[in-house]
C-alpha positions in Angstrom: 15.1 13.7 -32.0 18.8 14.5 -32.8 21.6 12.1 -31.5 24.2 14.7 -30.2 26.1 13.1 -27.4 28.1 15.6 -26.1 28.2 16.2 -22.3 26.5 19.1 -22.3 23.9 17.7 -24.3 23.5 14.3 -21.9 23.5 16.8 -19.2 20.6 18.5 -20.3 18.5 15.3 -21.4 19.4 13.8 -18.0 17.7 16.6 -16.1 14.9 16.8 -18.1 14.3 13.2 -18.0 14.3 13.3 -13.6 12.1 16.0 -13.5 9.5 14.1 -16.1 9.8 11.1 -14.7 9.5 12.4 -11.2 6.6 14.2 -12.4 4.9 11.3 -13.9 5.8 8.9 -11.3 4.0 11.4 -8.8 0.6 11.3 -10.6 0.9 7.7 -11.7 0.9 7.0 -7.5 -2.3 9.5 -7.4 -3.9 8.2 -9.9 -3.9 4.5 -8.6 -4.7 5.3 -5.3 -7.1 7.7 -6.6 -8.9 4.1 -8.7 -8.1 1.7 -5.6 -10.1 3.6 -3.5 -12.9 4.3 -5.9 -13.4 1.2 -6.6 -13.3 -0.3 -3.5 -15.8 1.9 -2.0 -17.6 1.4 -4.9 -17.6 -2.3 -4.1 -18.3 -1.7 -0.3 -21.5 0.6 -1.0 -23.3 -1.9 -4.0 -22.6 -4.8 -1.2 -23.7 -3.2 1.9 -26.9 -1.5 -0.1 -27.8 -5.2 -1.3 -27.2 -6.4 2.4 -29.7 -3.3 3.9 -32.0 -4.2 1.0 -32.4 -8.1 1.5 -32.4 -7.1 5.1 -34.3 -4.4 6.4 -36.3 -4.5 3.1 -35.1 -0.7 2.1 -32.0 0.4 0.6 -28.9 2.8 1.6 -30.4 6.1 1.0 -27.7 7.9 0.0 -26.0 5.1 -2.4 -27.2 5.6 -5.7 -26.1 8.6 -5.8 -22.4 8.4 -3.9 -22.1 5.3 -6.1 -22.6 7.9 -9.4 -20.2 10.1 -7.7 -17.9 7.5 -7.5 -18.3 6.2 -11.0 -18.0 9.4 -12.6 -14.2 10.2 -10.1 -13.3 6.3 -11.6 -14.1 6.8 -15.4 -12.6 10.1 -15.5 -9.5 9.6 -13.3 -8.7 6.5 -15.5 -7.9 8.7 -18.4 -4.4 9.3 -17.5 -3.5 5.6 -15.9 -5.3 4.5 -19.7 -2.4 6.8 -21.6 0.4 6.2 -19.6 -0.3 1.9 -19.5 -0.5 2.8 -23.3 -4.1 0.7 -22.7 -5.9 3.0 -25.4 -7.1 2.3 -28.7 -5.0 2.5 -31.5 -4.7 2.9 -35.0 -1.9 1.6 -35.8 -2.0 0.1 -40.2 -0.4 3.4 -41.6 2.4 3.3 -38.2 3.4 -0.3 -38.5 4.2 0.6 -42.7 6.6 3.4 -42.1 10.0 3.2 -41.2 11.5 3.9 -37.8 12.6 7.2 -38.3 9.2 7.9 -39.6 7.2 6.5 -37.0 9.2 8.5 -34.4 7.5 11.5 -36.0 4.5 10.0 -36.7 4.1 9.6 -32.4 5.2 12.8 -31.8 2.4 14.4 -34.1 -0.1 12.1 -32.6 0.6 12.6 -28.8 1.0 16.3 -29.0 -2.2 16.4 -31.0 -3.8 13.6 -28.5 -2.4 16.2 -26.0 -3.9 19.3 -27.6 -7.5 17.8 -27.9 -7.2 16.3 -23.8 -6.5 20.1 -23.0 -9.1 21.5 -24.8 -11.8 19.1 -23.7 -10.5 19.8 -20.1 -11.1 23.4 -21.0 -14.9 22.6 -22.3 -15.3 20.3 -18.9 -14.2 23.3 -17.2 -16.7 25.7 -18.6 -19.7 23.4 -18.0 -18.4 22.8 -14.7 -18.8 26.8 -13.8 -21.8 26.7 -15.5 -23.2 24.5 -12.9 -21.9 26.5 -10.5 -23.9 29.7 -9.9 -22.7 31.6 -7.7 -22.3 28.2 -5.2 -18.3 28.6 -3.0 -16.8 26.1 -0.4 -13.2 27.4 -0.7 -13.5 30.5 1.4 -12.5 33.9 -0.5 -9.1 33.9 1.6 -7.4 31.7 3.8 -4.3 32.5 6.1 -1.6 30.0 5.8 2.0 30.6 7.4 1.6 34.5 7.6 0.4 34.7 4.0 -3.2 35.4 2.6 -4.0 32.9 -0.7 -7.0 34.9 -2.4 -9.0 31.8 -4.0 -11.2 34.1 -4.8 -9.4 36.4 -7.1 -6.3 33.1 -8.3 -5.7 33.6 -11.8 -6.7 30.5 -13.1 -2.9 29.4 -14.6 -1.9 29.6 -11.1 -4.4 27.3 -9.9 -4.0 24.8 -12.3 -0.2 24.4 -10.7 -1.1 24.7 -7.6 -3.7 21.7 -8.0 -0.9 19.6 -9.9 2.1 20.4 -7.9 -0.7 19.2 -4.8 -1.3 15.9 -6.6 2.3 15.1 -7.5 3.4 15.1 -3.8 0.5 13.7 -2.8 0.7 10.6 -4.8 5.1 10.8 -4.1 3.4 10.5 -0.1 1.4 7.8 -0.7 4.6 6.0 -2.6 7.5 7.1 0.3 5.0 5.0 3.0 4.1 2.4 0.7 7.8 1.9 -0.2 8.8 2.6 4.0 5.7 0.6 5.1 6.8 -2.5 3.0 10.4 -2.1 4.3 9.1 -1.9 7.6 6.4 -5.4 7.8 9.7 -6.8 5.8 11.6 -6.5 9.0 8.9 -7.6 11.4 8.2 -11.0 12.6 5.1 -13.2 11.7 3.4 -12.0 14.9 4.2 -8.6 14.8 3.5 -8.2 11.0 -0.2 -8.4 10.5 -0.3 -6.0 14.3 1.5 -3.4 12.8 -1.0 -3.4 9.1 -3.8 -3.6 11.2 -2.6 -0.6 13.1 -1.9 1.6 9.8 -4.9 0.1 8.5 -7.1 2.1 11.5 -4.2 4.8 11.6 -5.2 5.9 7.9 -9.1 5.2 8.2 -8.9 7.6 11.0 -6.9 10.4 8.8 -9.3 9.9 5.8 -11.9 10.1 7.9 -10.8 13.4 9.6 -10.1 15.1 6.2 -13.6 13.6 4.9 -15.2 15.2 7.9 -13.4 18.9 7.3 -14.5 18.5 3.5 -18.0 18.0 5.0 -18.0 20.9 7.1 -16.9 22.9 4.2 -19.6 21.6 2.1 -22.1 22.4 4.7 -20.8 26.1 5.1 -21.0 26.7 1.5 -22.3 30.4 0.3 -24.2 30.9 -2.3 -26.9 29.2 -4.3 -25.8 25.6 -5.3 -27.5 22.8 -7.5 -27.2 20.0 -5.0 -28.0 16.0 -5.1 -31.1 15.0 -4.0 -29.7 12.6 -1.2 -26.6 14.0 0.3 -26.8 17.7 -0.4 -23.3 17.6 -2.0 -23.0 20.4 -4.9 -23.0 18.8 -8.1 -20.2 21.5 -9.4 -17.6 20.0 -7.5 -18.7 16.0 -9.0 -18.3 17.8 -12.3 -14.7 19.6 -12.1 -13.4 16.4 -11.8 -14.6 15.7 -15.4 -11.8 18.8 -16.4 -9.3 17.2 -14.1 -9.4 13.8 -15.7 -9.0 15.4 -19.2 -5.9 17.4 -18.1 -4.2 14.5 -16.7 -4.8 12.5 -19.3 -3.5 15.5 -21.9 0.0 15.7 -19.1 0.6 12.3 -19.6 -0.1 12.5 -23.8 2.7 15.1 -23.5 4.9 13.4 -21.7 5.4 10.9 -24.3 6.1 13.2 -27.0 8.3 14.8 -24.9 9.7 11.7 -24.4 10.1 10.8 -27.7 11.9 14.4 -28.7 14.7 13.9 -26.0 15.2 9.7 -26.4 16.3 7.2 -28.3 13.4 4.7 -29.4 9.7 5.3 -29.6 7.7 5.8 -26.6 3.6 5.2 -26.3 4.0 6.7 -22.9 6.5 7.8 -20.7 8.4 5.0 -19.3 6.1 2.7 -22.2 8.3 1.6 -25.2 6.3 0.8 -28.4 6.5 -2.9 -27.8 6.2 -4.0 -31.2 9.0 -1.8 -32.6 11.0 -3.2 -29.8 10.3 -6.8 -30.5 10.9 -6.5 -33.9 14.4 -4.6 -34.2 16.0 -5.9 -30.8 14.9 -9.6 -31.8 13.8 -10.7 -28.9 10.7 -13.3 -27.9 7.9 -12.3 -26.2 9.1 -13.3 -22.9 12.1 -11.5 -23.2 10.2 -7.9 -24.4 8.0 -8.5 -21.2 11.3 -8.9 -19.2 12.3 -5.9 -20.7 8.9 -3.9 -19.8 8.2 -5.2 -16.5 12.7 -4.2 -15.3 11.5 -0.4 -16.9 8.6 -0.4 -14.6 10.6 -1.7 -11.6 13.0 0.8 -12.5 10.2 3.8 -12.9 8.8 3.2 -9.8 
């Protein structure tokens, strides 16, 4: 929370910054896409369950519970899109009475503990989780991958944790390189040509998802071990309950973030890229259409 400017020092800050904000933009992009699809297919199973049901007189028998599955991957993925939109609730009498430099420290206590708490609940969450487990496996013990062997069996747990995030980050930096190419691309097409080429990604990436749902099937099905299952689709209820641990560490990375955020910047930061919005207003002077000018160039500029 010093102010030294010298080059080394911006240096420094400027790398930091990039590789936070690189990280950060990475999950937010998993994280949406992540919700989107939930909740579409959320959507598309309640609708086509209603349909069957008014129908054929019987319902989907498998939607109640993919629809729990899918409630329980949207409320605990939305933890960390909740933190980093700054959309939690807050506390904020004893904050708003303090002065600047005060409040600076106030966040940073709050986040890191905010931070602390998200970790340790992940932990808990993590615990139950192989509780449930038994002695259930889908990941094979080893797998050969470009001449080397990765033990899942015997990964120390810290080196799984960054496996699985460094796996999200680029997958959500994927989904943004051919959302941002994809765009660029219909841009430069004609009016007939436009909605031929979305249609054709459309069925291009319903047939990849479907592929990769299909191999997570077959692993599912060639599970070892004794497994608590659901009653409809046979899907181990383990793997519905590690994402309960995921959702809390996400949300924990992006609690962190901000205070890291506020230790290396100027200003105070609810999130990463998310000033406090009412110190902001307040000191710059500015009206409320100007502060949501302001917000919505830093999220233009973020993503």
């Amino acid at each position: 929370m010093t102010t030294d400017h010298s080059p080394r020092n911006r240096r420094w800050r400027s790398l930091l910054k990039h590789g936070f904000a690189w990280l950060d933009n990475g999950l937010s992009w998993f994280e949406r896409s992540t919700l989107v699809t939930g909740i579409l297919a959320m959507a598309a199973i309640s609708v086509a369950n209603v349909i069957s049901r008014n129908t054929l007189g019987s319902s989907i028998q498998f939607a109640h519970d993919v629809s729990q599955i899918l409630l329980v991957i949207v409320t605990f993925m939305g933890i960390g899109i909740g933190a980093r939109e700054a959309r939690h609730i807050r506390v904020s009498a004893i904050h708003d009475l303090l002065p600047e430099p005060a409040r600076k420290v106030l966040l940073v206590i709050v986040t890191s503990t905010t931070s602390l708490l998200l970790f340790a609940l992940a932990g808990y969450g993590w615990d139950y989780a192989k509780s449930t487990q038994r002695s259930c496996r889908v990941l094979p013990e080893q797998v050969e991958l470009l001449g080397l062997t990765i033990p899942f069996g015997t990964m120390p747990m810290s080196v799984a944790v960054v496996i699985v995030l460094a796996g999200l980050i680029l997958v959500g930096h994927g989904v943004r390189m051919i959302h941002h190419h994809g765009s660029q691309l219909l841009d430069r097409l004609g009016p007939i040509m436009r909605p031929l080429a979305l249609g054709a990604a459309l069925v291009a990436g319903f047939v990849i998802a479907a592929g990769l749902f299909i191999a997570f099937l077959e692993l599912v099905a060639n599970r070892e071990g004794r497994c608590r299952i659901t009653s409809s689709t046979g899907f181990p209820v383990y793997l519905v309950h590690m994402v309960v641990p995921l959702g809390f560490m996400l949300g924990g990375i992006q609690f962190a973030l901000a205070a890291i955020r506020n230790l290396i910047s100027p200003g105070n930061y609810l999130s990463w890229y998310r000033r406090d919005e009412y110190l902001a207003a307040e000191h710059a002077g500015m009206s409320e259409t100007q502060t949501t000018t302001v917000e919505a160039t830093e999220e233009r500029d973020h993503d």
